[in-house]
N, C-alpha and C positions, 0 to 999 in steps of 0.2 A: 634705300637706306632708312628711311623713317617711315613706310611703308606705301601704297600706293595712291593716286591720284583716286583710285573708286574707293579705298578705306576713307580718306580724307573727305569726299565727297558722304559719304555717309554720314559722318562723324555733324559734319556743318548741317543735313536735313534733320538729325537726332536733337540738335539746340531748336530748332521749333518750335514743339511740343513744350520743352522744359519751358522756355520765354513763357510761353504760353500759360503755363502750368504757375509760375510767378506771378505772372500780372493778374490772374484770376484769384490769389492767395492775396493780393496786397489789396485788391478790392475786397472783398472779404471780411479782412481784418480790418477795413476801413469804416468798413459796415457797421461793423461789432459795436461803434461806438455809439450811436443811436442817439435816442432820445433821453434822459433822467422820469423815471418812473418811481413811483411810493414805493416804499420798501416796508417800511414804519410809521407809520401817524397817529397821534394820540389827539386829533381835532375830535372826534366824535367818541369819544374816552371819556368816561365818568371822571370829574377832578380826584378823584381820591383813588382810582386805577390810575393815573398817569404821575401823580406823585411813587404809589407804590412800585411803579415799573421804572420809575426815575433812581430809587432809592436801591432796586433789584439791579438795576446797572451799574453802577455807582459803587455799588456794594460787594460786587466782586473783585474790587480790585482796590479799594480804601475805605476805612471808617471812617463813616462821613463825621463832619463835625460840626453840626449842628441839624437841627430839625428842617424837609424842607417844607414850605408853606403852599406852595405851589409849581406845577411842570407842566410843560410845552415840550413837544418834539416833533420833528419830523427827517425822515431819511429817506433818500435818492439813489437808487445803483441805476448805474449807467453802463452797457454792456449784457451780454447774455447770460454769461459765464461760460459756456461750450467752446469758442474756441477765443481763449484769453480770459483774464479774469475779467471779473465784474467790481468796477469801481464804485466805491459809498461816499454820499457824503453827508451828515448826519449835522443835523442843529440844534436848537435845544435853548430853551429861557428855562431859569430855575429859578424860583422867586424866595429869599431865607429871608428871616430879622436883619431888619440893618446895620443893629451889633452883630451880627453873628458873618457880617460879610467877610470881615478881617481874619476870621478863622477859615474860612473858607482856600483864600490866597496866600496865607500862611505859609513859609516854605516852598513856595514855587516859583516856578524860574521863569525867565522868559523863554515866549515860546522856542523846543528847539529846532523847527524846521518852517521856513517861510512857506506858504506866505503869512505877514502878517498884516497884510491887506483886510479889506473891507471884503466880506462874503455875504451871500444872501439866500436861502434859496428860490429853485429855479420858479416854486409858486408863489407869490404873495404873501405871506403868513403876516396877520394882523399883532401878533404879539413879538415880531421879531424887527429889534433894533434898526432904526434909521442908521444909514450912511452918516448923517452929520453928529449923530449922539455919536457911535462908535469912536468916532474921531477923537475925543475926549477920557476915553476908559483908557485902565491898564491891562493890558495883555498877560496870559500864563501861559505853560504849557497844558496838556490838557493827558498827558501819559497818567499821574498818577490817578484821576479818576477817572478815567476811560480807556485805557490801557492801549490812547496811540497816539505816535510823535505828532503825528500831523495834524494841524488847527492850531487853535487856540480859544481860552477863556477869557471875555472882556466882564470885566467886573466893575457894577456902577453900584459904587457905597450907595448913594443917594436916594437909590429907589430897592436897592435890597437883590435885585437883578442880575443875575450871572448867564450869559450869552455864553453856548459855547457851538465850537464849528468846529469839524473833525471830518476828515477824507481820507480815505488809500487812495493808493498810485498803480 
């Protein structure tokens, strides 16, 4: 009626292979994830190339409003890209006038996509924000000048310093 005891018997040796064929995809894709490697780093950048490359970023996607003084960055993909994509996640000190911070956070929102946790990256970077400073800034979004929902801008009037952190998923 539903066919024979030797099609059935087939059918359950044929699932094997496939199991098989799964568990070797999910290790794989487990793989993918790896280690966080340089993408971008402007440590051994001339100061005035790492501002200009700050301003070419920046630039593509808002007028900046006001001059920067100085830029820090660095970015991490984690992933191959081959099978899955490859995650970024990108940092950045931007140093403006300390009149000129309030222009800077002007019209921005709070960030829209959490977290709005403490980030770092995965190396040490000497010019990037303590854990206990951060705790004290105000947070943005970071869409209109870097054209992604995810991170955020902590902005300290005080020292003219704009922190920001930006990831894909």
């Amino acid at each position: 009626m539903y066919g024979s005891v030797k099609n059935r018997t087939r059918s359950a040796s044929s699932a094997k292979p496939l199991a098989a064929c799964l568990v070797c995809t999910c290790l794989l894709l487990g793989a993918c994830k790896g280690t966080a490697t340089r993408k971008l780093d402007a440590g051994k950048a001339d100061p005035a190339e790492n501002i200009q490359a700050m301003v070419d970023m920046i630039g593509r996607n808002a007028k900046l409003p006001s001059r920067i003084l100085g830029a820090h960055y660095v970015e991490y993909g984690i992933g191959s890209g081959r099978i899955g994509p490859t995650d970024f996640f990108f940092y950045a000190r931007i140093k403006v006038a300390k009149e000129d911070v309030a222009k800077w956070s002007d019209g921005l929102k709070e960030p829209a996509n959490p977290p709005s946790s403490y980030a770092a990256p995965p190396k040490q970077e000497t010019w990037w924000i303590p854990e206990q400073a951060f705790k004290n800034l105000a947070l943005f979004e970071t869409k209109k000048y870097f054209g992604r929902f995810n991170g955020w801008i902590a902005v300290d009037g005080s020292t003219g310093y704009l922190y920001v952190y930006t990831f894909t998923m």
